[in-house]
C-alpha angles and dihedrals in degrees: 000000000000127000132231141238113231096205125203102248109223133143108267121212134237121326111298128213116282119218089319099330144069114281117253090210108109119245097252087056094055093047097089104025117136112256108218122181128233090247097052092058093051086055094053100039086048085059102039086049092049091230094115084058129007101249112248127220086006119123129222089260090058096053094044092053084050091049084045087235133331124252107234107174077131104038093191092060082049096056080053098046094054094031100064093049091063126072113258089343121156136193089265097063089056088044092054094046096053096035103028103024107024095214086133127046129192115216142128106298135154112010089008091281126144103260133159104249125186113257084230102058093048093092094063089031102059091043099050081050101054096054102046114108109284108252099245100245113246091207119111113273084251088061101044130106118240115236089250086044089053092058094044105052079049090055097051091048094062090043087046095054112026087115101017156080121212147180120235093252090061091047096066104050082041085061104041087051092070101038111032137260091291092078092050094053105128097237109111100103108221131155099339105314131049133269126213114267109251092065087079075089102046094100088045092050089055088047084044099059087243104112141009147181110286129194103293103243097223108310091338113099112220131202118210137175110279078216089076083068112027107034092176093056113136130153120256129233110292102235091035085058101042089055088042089057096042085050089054090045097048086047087047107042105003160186094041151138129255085250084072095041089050090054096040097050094035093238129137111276087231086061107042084045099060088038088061078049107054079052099041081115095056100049136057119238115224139170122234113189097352080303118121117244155148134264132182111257108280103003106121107113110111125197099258090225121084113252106273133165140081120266137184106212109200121212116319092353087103087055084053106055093037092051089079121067101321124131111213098227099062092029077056114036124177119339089355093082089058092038103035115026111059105055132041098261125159110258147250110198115184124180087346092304135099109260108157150342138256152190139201126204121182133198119171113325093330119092118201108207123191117206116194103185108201091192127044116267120220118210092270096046085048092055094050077048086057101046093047097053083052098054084045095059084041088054089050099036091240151116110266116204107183119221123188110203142080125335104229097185123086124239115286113258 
């Protein structure tokens, strides 16, 4: 369940600024609009995130669909993502819901990045996805896939692996069995050295259906057929999808413009613009800030206590939880813009906001955790420091030993 955010109804002024330019929402719509404060949004965002409280009696699946999917380049950062949003949840029990369940499936999602996304959501998931604008390939034109090489090397990945798992090096000679040698030239420039050409489409493959994480054999990371899993998957309709993942992304990060969406999917802003049109009717304008945006229908109640509470955000969690509605200089107030921002450091949220940095190391059963506060903690906040650092240790099934001081290690690419 999502909650809700309660505004504050007052007559708005003129038209306010929208993302940089003048809004294009006439005057008489604005009129009645519901005002909501930062603040309030942050509240709200904090709950709905279950970051001001762990849930209780929800699944990994359920957290995930409130967070509108979890980013899991690093799968361990994402245990620990879900994990402390659940009440005395551990690693294992993400683990069990991806690899024993399947509750959970890790594929390419939004912005063609690797996310956990619900089985049940995959459905809507891979058809919004099939029908956002194609990113233009910055490969030279004799790299590139053709359009018709590019279905087709879609369509030998889900043949490929329909009953199997298999490593990436067996995928490609699986690939480049049933298309030809063209998609196994080594071309494609990546780390150092060059890929063959078909995995331009391996991210699309993932968005397609056709392919998802399986179980690592040993260090080796494997792809599989969600199929195996889901029988039934099928995309659904383009258009019922699109609206079903703006609605997830307005729950989860809302209320927001289709400036924000357009980021946070990696579409074009045109696009994502006409696409908040066509479901102007599905959705509730609202002003934050004296800023226009858009709310999912009926999801205006706000906890009527400012956001409080201490919080460890673990890798790209933190670019998860700005990409909403929230405006970097108050996300980031202070020296957190210049030590936070611009790189992908684990985060220390304090009262919502982002008030430090900080690191793990482990060896063995011990976790060394540095903590850099960027703000001063009182005693209270301390405590909730110290508590946090111990939930962390439970959710990793570790000994955790807390360091203030300075984070040495750069931000994770």
């Amino acid at each position: 369940m999502n909650p809700t955010m309660e505004p504050t109804m007052e007559p708005t002024a003129a038209p306010q600024t929208f993302e940089g330019r003048q809004a294009d929402v006439p005057r008489d719509v604005l009129r009645d609009v519901p005002r909501l404060s930062w603040e309030q949004v942050c509240a709200a965002r904090l709950r709905r995130h279950s970051l001001s409280a762990p849930a209780a009696g929800a699944g990994p699946a359920d957290v995930t669909a409130a967070l509108a999917g979890v980013h899991a380049q690093m799968l361990p950062a994402a245990e620990l993502s879900i994990a402390l949003r659940i009440a005395g949840a551990t690693r294992a029990d993400v683990r069990a819901a991806l690899w024993e369940e399947h509750s959970l499936i890790r594929t390419f999602g939004p912005r063609g990045t690797v996310h956990l996304l619900p089985a049940r959501d995959l459905p809507r998931w891979i058809g919004a996805l099939a029908a956002i604008p194609s990113v233009p390939s910055t490969f030279p034109k004799d790299v590139q896939l053709t359009p018709d090489q590019t279905e087709e090397v879609v369509r030998a990945v889900a043949d490929a692996l329909r009953d199997a798992e298999l490593t990436i090096d067996e995928l490609d000679e699986a690939v480049a069995d049933r298309t030809g040698p063209w998609a196994a030239d080594l071309v494609m420039p990546a780390f150092q050295t060059l890929w063959p050409r078909w995995r331009q489409a391996l991210h699309l493959a993932g968005m397609r259906g056709a392919l998802c994480f399986g179980p690592n054999r040993g260090r080796k990371v494997t792809y599989t057929g969600p199929h195996r899993w889901l029988p039934d998957l099928r995309p659904a309709e383009p258009r019922e999808a699109l609206a079903a993942v703006v609605r997830d992304y307005l729950l989860a990060y809302g209320p927001s413009t289709p400036q924000r969406f357009a980021q946070w999917l990696t579409v074009p802003v045109r696009w994502a613009n006409e696409l908040f049109a066509s479901l102007a009717g599905e959705m509730q304008r609202v002003e934050v800030e004296g800023v226009p945006a858009w709310a999912a229908p009926g999801d205006l109640t706000a906890p009527h206590e400012p956001p409080r509470g201490v919080r460890l955000l673990p890798y790209f969690d933190g670019y998860a939880y700005r990409v909403g509605n929230q405006p970097p200089g108050l996300l980031y107030p202070g020296r957190a813009a210049e030590r936070v921002l611009p790189g992908n450091f684990q985060m220390l949220l304090v009262d919502g906001v982002v008030a430090g940095l900080w690191h793990q190391r482990r060896s063995g059963r011990t976790i060394d955790i540095t903590v850099e506060p960027l703000v001063e903690l009182t005693a209270a906040r301390r405590r909730e420091l110290d508590e946090q650092v111990e939930r962390v240790g439970e959710i990793l099934e570790g000994r955790p030993r807390l360091t203030i001081g300075t984070v040495t290690v750069g931000g994770h690419a």
